[in-house]
mmCIF file of the N, C-alpha and C atoms, coordinates in Angstrom:
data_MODEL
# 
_entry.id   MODEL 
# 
loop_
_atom_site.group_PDB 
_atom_site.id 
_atom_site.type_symbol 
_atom_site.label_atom_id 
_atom_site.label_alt_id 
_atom_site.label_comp_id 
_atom_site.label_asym_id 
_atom_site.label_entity_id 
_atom_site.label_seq_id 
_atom_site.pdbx_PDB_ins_code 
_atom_site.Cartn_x 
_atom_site.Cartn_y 
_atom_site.Cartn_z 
_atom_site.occupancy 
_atom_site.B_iso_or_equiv 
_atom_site.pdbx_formal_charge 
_atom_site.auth_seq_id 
_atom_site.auth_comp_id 
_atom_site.auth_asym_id 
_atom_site.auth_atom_id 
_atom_site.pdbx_PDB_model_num 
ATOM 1   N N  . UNK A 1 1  ? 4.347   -12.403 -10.072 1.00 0.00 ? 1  UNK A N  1 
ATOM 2   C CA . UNK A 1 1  ? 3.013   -12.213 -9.513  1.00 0.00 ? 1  UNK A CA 1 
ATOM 3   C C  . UNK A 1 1  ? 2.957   -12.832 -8.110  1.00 0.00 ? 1  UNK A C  1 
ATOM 4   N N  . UNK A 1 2  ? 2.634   -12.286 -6.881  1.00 0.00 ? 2  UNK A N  1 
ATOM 5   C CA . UNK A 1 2  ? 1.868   -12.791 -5.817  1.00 0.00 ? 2  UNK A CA 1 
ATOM 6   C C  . UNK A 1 2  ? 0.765   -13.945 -5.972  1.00 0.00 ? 2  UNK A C  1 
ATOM 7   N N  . UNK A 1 3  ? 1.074   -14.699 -4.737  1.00 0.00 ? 3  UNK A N  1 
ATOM 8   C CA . UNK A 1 3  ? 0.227   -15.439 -4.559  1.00 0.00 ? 3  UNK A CA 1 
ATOM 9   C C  . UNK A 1 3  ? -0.833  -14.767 -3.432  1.00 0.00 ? 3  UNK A C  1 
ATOM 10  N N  . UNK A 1 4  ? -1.982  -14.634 -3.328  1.00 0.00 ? 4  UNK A N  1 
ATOM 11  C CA . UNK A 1 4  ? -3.051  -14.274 -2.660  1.00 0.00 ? 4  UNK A CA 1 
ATOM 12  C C  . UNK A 1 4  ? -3.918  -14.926 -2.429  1.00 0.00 ? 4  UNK A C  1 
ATOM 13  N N  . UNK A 1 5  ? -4.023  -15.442 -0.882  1.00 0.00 ? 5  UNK A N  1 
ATOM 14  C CA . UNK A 1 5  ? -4.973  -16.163 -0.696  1.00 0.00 ? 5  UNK A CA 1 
ATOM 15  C C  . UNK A 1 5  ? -6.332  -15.288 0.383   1.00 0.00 ? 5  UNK A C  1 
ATOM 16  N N  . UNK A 1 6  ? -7.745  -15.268 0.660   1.00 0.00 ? 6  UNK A N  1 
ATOM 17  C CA . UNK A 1 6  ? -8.144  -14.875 1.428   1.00 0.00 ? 6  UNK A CA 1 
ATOM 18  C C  . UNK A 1 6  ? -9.002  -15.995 2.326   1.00 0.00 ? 6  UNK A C  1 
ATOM 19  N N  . UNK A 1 7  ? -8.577  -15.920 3.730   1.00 0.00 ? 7  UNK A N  1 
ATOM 20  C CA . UNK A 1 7  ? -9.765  -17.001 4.125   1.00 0.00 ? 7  UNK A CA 1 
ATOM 21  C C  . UNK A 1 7  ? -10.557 -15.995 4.467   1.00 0.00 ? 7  UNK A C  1 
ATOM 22  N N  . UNK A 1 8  ? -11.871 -16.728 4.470   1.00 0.00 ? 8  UNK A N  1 
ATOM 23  C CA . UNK A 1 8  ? -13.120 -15.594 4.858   1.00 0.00 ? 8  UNK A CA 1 
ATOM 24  C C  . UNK A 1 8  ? -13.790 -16.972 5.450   1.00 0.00 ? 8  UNK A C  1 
ATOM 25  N N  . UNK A 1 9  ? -15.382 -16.096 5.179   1.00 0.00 ? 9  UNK A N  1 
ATOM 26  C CA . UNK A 1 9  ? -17.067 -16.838 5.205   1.00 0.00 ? 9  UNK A CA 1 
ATOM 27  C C  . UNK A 1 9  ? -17.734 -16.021 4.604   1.00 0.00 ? 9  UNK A C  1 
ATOM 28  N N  . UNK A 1 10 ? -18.599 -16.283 4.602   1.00 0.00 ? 10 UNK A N  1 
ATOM 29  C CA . UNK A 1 10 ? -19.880 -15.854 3.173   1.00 0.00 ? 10 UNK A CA 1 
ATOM 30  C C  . UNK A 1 10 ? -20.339 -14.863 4.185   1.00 0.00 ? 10 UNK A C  1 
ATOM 31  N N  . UNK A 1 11 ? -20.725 -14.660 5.877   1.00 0.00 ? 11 UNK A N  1 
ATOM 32  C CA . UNK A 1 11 ? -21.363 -14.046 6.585   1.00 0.00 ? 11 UNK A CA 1 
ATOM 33  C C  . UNK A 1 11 ? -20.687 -12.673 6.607   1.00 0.00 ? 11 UNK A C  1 
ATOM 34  N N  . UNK A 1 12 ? -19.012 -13.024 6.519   1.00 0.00 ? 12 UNK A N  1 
ATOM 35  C CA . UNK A 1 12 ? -18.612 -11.240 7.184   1.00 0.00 ? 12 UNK A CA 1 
ATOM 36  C C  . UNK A 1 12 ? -18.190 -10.755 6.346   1.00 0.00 ? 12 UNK A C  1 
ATOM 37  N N  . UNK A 1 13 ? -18.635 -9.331  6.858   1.00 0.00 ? 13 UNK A N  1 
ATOM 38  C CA . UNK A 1 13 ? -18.521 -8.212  5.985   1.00 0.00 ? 13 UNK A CA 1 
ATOM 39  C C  . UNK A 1 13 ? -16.725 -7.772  5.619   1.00 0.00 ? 13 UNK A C  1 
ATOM 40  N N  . UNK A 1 14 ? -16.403 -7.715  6.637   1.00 0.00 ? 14 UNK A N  1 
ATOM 41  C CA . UNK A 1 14 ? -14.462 -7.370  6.193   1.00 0.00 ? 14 UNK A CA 1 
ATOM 42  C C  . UNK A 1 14 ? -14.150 -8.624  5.795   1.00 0.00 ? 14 UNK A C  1 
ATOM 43  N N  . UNK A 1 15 ? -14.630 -9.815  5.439   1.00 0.00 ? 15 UNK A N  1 
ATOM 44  C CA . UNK A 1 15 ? -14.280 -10.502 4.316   1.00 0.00 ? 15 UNK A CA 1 
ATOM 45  C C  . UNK A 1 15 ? -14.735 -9.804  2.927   1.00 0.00 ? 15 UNK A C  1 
ATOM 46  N N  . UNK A 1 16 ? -16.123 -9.511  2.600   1.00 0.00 ? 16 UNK A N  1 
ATOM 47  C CA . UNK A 1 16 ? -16.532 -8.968  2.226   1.00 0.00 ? 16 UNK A CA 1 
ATOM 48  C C  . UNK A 1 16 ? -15.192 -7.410  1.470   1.00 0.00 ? 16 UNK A C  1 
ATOM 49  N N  . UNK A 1 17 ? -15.653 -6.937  2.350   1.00 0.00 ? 17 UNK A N  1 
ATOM 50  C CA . UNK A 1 17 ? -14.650 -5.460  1.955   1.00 0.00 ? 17 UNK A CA 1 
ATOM 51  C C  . UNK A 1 17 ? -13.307 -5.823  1.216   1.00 0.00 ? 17 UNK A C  1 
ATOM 52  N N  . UNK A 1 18 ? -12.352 -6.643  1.872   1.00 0.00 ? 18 UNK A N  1 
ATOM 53  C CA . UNK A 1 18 ? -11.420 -7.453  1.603   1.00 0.00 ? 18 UNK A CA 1 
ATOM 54  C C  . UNK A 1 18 ? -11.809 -7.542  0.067   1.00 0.00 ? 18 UNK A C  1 
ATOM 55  N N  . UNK A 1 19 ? -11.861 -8.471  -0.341  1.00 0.00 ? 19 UNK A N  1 
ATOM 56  C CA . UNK A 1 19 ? -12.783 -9.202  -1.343  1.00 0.00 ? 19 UNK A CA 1 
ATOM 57  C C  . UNK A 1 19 ? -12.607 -7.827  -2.640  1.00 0.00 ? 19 UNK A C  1 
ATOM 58  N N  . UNK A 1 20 ? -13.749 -7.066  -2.535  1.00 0.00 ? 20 UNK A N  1 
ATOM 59  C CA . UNK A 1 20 ? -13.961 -6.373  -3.346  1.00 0.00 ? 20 UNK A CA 1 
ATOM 60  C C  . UNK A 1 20 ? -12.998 -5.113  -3.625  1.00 0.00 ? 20 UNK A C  1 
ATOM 61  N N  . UNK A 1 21 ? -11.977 -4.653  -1.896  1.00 0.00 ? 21 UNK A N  1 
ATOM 62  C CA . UNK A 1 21 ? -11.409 -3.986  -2.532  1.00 0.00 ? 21 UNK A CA 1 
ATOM 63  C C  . UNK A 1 21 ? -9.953  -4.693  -3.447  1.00 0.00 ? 21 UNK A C  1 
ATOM 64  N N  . UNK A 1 22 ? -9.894  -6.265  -2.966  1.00 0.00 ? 22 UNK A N  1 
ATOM 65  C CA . UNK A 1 22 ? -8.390  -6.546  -3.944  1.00 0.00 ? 22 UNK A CA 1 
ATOM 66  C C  . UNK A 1 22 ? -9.361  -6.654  -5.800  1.00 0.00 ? 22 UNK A C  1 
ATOM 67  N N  . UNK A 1 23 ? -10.033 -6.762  -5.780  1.00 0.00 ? 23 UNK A N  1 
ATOM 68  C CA . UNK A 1 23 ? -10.945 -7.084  -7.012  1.00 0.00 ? 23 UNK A CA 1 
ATOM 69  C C  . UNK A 1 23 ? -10.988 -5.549  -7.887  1.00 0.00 ? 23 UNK A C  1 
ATOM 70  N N  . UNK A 1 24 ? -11.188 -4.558  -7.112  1.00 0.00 ? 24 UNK A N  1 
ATOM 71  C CA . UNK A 1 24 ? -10.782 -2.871  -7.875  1.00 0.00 ? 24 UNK A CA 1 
ATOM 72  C C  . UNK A 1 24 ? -9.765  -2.802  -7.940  1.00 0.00 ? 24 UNK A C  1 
ATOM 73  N N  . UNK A 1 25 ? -8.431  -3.563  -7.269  1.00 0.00 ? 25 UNK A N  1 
ATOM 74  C CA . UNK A 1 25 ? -7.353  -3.151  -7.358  1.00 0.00 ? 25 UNK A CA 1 
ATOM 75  C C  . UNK A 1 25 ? -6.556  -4.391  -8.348  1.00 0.00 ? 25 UNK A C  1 
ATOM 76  N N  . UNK A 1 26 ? -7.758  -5.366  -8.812  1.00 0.00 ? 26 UNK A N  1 
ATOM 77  C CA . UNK A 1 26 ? -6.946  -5.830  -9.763  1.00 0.00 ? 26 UNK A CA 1 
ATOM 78  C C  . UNK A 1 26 ? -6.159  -7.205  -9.256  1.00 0.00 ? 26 UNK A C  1 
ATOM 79  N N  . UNK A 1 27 ? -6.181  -7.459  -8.487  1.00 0.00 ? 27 UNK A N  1 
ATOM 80  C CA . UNK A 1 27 ? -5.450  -8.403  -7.834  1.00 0.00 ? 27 UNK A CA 1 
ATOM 81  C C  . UNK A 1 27 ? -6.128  -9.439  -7.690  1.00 0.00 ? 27 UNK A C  1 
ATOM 82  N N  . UNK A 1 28 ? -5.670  -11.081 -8.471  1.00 0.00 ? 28 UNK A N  1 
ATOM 83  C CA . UNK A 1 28 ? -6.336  -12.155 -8.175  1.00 0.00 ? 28 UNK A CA 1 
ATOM 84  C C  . UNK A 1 28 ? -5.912  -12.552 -6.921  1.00 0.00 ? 28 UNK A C  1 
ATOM 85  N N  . UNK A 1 29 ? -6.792  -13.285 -6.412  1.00 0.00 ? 29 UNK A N  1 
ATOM 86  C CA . UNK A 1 29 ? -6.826  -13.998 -5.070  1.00 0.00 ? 29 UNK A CA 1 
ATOM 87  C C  . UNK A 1 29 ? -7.066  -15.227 -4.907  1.00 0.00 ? 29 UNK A C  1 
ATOM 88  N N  . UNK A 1 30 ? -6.849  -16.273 -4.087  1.00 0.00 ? 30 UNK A N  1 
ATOM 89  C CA . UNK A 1 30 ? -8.262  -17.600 -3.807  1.00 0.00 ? 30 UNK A CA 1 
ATOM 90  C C  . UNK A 1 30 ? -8.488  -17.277 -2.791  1.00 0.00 ? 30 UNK A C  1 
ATOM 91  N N  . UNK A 1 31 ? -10.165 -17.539 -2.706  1.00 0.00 ? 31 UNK A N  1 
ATOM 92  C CA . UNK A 1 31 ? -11.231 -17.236 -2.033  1.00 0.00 ? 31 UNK A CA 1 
ATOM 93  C C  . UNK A 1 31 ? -11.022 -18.736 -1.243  1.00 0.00 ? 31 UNK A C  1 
ATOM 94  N N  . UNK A 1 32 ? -10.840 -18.704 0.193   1.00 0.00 ? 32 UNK A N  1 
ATOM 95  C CA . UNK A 1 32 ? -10.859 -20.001 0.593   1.00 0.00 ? 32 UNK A CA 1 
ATOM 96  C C  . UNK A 1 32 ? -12.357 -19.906 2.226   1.00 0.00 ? 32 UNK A C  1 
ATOM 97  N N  . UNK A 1 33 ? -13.756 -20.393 1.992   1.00 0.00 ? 33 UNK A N  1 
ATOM 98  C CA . UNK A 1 33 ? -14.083 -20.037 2.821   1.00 0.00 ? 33 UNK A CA 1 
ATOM 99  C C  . UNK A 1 33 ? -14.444 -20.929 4.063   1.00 0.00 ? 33 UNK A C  1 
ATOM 100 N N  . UNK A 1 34 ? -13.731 -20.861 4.917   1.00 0.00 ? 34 UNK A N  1 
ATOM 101 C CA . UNK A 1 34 ? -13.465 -21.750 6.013   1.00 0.00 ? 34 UNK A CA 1 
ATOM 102 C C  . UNK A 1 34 ? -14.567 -21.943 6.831   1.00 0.00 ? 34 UNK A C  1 
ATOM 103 N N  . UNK A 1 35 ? -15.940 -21.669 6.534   1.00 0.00 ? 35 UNK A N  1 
ATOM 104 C CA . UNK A 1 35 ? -17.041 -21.924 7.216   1.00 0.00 ? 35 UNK A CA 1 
ATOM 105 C C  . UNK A 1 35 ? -17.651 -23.789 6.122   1.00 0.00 ? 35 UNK A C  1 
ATOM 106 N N  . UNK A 1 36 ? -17.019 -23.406 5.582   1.00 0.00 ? 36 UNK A N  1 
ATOM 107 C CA . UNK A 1 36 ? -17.575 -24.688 4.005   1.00 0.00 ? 36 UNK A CA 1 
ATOM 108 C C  . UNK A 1 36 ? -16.107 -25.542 4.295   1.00 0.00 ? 36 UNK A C  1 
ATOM 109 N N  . UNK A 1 37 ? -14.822 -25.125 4.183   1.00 0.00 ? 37 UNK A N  1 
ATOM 110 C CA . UNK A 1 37 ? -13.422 -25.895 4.035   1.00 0.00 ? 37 UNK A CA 1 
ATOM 111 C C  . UNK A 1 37 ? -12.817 -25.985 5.422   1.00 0.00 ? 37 UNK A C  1 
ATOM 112 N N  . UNK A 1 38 ? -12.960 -27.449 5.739   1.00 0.00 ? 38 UNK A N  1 
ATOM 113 C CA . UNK A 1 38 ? -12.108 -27.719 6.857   1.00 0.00 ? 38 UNK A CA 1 
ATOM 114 C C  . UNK A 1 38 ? -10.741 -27.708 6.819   1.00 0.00 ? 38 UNK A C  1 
ATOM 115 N N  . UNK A 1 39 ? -9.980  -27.913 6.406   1.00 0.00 ? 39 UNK A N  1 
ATOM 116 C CA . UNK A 1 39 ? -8.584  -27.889 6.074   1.00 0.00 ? 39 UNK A CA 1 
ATOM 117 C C  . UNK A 1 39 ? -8.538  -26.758 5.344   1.00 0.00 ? 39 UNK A C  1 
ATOM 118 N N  . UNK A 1 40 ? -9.200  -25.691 4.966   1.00 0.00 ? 40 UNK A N  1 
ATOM 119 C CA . UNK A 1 40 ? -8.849  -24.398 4.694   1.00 0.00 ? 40 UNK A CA 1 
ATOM 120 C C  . UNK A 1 40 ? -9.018  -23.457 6.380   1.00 0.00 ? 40 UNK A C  1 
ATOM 121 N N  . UNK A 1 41 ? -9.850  -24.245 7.005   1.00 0.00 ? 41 UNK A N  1 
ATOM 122 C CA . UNK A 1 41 ? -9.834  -24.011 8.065   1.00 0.00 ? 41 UNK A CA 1 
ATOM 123 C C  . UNK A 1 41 ? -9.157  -23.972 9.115   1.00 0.00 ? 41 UNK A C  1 
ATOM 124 N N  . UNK A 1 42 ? -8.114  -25.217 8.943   1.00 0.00 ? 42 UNK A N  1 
ATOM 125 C CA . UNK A 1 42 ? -7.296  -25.492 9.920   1.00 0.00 ? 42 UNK A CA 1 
ATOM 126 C C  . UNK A 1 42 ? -5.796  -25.037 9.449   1.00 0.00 ? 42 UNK A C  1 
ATOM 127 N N  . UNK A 1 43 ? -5.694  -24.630 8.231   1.00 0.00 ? 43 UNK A N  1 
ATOM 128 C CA . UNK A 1 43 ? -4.464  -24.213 7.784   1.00 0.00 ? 43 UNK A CA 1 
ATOM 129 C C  . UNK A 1 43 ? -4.220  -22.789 8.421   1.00 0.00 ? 43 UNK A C  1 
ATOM 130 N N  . UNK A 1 44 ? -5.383  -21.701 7.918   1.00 0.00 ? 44 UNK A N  1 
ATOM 131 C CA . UNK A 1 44 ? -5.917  -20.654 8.337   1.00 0.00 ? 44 UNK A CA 1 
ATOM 132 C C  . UNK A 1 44 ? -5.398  -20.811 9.969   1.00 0.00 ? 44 UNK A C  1 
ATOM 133 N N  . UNK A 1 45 ? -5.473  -21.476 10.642  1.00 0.00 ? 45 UNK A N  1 
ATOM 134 C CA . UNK A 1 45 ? -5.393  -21.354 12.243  1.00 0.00 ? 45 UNK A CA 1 
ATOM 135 C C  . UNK A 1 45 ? -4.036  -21.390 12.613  1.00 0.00 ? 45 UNK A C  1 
ATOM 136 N N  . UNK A 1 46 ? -3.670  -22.403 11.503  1.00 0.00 ? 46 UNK A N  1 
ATOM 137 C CA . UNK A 1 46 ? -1.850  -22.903 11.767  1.00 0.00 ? 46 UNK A CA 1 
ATOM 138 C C  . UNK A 1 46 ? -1.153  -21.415 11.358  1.00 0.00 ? 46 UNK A C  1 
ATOM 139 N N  . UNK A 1 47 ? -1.506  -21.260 10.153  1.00 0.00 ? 47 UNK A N  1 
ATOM 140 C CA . UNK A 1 47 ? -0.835  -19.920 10.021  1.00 0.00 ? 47 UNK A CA 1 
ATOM 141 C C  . UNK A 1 47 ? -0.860  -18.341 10.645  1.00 0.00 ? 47 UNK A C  1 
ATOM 142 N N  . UNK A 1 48 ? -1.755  -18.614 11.120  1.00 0.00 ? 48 UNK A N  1 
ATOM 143 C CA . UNK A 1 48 ? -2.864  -16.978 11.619  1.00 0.00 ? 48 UNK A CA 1 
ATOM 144 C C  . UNK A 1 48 ? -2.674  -17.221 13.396  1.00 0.00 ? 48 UNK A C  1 
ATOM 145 N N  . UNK A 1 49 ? -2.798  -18.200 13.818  1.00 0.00 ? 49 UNK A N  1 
ATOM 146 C CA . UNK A 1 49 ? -2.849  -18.469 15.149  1.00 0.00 ? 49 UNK A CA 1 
ATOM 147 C C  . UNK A 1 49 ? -3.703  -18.198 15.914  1.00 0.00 ? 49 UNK A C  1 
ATOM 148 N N  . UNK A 1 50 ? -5.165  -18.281 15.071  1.00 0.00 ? 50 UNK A N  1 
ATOM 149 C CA . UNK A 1 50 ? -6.752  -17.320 15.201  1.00 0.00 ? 50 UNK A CA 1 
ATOM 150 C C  . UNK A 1 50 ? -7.856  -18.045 14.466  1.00 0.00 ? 50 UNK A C  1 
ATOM 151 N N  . UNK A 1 51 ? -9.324  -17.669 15.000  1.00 0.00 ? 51 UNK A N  1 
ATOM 152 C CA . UNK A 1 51 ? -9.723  -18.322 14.319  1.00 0.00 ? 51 UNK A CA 1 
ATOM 153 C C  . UNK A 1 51 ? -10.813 -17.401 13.586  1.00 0.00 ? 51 UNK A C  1 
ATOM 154 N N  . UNK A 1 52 ? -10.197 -16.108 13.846  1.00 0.00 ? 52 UNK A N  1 
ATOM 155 C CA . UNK A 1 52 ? -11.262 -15.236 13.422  1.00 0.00 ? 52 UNK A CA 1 
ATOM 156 C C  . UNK A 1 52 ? -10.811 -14.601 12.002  1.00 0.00 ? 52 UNK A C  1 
ATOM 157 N N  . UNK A 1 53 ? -11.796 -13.646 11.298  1.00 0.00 ? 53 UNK A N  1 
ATOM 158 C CA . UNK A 1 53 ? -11.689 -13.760 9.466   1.00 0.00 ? 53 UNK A CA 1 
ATOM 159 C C  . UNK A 1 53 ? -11.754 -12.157 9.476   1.00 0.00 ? 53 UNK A C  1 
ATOM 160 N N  . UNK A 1 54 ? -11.229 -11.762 8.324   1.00 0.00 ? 54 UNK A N  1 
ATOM 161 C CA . UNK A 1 54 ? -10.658 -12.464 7.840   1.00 0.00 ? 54 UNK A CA 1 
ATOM 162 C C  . UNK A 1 54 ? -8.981  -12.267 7.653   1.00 0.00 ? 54 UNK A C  1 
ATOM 163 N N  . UNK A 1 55 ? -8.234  -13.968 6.915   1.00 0.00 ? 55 UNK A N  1 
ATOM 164 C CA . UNK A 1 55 ? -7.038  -13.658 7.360   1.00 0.00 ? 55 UNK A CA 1 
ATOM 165 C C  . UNK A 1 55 ? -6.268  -13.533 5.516   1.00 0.00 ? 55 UNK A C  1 
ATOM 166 N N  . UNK A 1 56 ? -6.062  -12.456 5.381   1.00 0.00 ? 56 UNK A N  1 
ATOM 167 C CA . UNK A 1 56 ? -4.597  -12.794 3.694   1.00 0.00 ? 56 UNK A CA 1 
ATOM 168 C C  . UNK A 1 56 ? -3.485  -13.315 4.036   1.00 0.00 ? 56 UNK A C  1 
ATOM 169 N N  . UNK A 1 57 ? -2.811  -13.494 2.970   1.00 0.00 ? 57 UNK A N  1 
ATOM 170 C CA . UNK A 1 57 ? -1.657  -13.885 2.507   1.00 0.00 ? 57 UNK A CA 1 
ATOM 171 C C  . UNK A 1 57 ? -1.153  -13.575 1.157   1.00 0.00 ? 57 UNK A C  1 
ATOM 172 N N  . UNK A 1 58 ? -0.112  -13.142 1.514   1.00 0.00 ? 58 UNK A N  1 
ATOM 173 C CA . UNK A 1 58 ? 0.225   -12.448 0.245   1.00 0.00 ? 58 UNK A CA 1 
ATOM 174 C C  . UNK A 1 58 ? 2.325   -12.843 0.337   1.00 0.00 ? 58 UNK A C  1 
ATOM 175 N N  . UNK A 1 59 ? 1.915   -13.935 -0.515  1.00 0.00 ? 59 UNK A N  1 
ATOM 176 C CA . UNK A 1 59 ? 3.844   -15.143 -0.646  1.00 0.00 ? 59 UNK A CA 1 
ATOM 177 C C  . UNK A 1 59 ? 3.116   -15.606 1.343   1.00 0.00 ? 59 UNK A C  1 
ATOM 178 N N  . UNK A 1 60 ? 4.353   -15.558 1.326   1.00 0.00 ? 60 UNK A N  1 
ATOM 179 C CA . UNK A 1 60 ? 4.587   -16.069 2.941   1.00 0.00 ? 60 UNK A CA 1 
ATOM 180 C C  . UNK A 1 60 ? 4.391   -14.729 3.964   1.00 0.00 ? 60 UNK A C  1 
ATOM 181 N N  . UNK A 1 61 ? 3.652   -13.801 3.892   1.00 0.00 ? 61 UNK A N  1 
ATOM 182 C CA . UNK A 1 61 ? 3.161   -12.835 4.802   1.00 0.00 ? 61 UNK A CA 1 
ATOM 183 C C  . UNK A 1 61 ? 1.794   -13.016 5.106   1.00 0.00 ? 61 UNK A C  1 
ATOM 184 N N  . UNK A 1 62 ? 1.129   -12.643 6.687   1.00 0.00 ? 62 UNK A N  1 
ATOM 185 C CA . UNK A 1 62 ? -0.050  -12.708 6.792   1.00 0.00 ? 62 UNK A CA 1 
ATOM 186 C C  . UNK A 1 62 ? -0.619  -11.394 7.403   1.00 0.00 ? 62 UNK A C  1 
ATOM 187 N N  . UNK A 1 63 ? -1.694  -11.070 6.973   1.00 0.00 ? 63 UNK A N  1 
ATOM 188 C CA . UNK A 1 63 ? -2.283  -10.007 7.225   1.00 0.00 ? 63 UNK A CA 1 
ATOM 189 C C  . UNK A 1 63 ? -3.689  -10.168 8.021   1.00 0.00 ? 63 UNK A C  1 
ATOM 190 N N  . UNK A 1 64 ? -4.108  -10.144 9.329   1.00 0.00 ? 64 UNK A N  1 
ATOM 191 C CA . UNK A 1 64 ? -5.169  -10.260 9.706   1.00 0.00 ? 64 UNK A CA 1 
ATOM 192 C C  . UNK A 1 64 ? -6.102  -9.182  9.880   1.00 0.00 ? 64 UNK A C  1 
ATOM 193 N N  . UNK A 1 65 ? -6.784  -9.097  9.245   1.00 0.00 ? 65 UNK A N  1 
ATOM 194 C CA . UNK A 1 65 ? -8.519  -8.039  9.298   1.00 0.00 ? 65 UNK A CA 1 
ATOM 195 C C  . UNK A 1 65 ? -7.939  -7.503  8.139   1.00 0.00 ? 65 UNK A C  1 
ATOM 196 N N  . UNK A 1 66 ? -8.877  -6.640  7.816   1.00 0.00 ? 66 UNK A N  1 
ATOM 197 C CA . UNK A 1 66 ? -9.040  -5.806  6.606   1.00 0.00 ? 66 UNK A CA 1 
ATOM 198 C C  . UNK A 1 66 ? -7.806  -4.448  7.013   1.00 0.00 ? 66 UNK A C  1 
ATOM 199 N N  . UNK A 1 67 ? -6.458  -5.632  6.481   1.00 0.00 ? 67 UNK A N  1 
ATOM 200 C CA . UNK A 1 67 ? -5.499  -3.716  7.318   1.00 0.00 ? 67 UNK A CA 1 
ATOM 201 C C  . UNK A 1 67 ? -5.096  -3.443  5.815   1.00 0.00 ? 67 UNK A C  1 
ATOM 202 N N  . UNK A 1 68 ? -5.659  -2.365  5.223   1.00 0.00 ? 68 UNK A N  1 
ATOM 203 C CA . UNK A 1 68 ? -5.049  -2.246  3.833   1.00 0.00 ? 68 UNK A CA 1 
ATOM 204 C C  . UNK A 1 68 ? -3.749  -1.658  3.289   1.00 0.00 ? 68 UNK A C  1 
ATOM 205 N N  . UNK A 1 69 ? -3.307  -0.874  4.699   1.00 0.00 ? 69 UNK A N  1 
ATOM 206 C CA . UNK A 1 69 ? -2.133  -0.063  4.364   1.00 0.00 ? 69 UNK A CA 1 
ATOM 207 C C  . UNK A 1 69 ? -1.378  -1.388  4.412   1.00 0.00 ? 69 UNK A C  1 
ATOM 208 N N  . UNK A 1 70 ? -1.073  -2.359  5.251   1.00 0.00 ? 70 UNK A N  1 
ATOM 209 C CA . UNK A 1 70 ? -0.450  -3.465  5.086   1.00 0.00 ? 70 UNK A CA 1 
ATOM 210 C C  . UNK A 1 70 ? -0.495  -4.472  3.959   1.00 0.00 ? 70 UNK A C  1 
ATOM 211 N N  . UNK A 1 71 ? -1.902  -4.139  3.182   1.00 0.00 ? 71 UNK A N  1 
ATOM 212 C CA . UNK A 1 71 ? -1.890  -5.129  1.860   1.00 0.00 ? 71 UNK A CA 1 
ATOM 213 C C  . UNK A 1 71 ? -1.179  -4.378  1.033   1.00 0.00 ? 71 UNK A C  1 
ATOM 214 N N  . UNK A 1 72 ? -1.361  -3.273  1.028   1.00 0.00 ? 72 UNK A N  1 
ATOM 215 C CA . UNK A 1 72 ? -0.562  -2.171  0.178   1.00 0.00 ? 72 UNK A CA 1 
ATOM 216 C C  . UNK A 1 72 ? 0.639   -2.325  0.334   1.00 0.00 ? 72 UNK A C  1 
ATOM 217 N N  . UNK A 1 73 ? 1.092   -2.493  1.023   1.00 0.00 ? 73 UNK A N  1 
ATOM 218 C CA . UNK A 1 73 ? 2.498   -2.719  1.290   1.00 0.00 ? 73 UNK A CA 1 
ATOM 219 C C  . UNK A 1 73 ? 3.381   -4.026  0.603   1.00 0.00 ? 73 UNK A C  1 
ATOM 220 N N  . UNK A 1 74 ? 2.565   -4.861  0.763   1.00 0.00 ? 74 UNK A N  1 
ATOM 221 C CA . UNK A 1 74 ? 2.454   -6.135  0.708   1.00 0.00 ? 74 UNK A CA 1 
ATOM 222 C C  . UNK A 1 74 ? 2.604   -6.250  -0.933  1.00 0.00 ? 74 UNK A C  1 
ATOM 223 N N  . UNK A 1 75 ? 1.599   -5.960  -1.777  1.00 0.00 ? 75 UNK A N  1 
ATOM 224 C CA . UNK A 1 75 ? 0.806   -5.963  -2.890  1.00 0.00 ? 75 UNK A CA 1 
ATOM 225 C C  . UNK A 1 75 ? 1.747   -4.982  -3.836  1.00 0.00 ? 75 UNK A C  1 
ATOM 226 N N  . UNK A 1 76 ? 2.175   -3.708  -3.337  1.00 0.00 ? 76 UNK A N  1 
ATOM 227 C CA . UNK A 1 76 ? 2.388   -2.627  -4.402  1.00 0.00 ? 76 UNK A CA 1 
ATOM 228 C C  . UNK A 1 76 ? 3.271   -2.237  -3.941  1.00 0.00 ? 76 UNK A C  1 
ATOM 229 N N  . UNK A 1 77 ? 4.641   -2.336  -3.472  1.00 0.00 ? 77 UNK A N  1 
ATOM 230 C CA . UNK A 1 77 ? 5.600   -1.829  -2.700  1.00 0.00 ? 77 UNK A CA 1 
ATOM 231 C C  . UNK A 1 77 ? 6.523   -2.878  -3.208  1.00 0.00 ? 77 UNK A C  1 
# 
């Protein structure tokens, strides 16, 4: 099994989208939301090199914005 993490915030929507489409597809995640978690915050930056949301991870790959052909890839490939 993958590890899946998503940083988000409660405000945006392609966190949002994110979110619900790994949730139809079955796929657990942690929800880490970096507007509330500072050190989910600053990890998020170390890894992503950004500070904008939202960012996955899926093992040691990162995926920034809602790119799904890349989670797909990632996820089911």
């Amino acid at each position: 099994m993958k590890t899946v993490k998503v940083y988000s915030t409660s405000t945006c929507p392609y966190c949002r989208m994110v979110k619900e489409y790994l949730k139809a597809k079955e796929v657990s995640f942690q929800d880490i939301n970096v507007a509330e978690d500072k050190s989910g915050l600053e990890e998020m930056v170390k890894i992503s090199g950004q500070m904008g949301v939202p960012v996955i991870t899926v093992d040691n790959e990162v995926v920034t914005g809602f790119d799904q052909a890349s989670l797909d890839k990632l996820l089911f490939e």
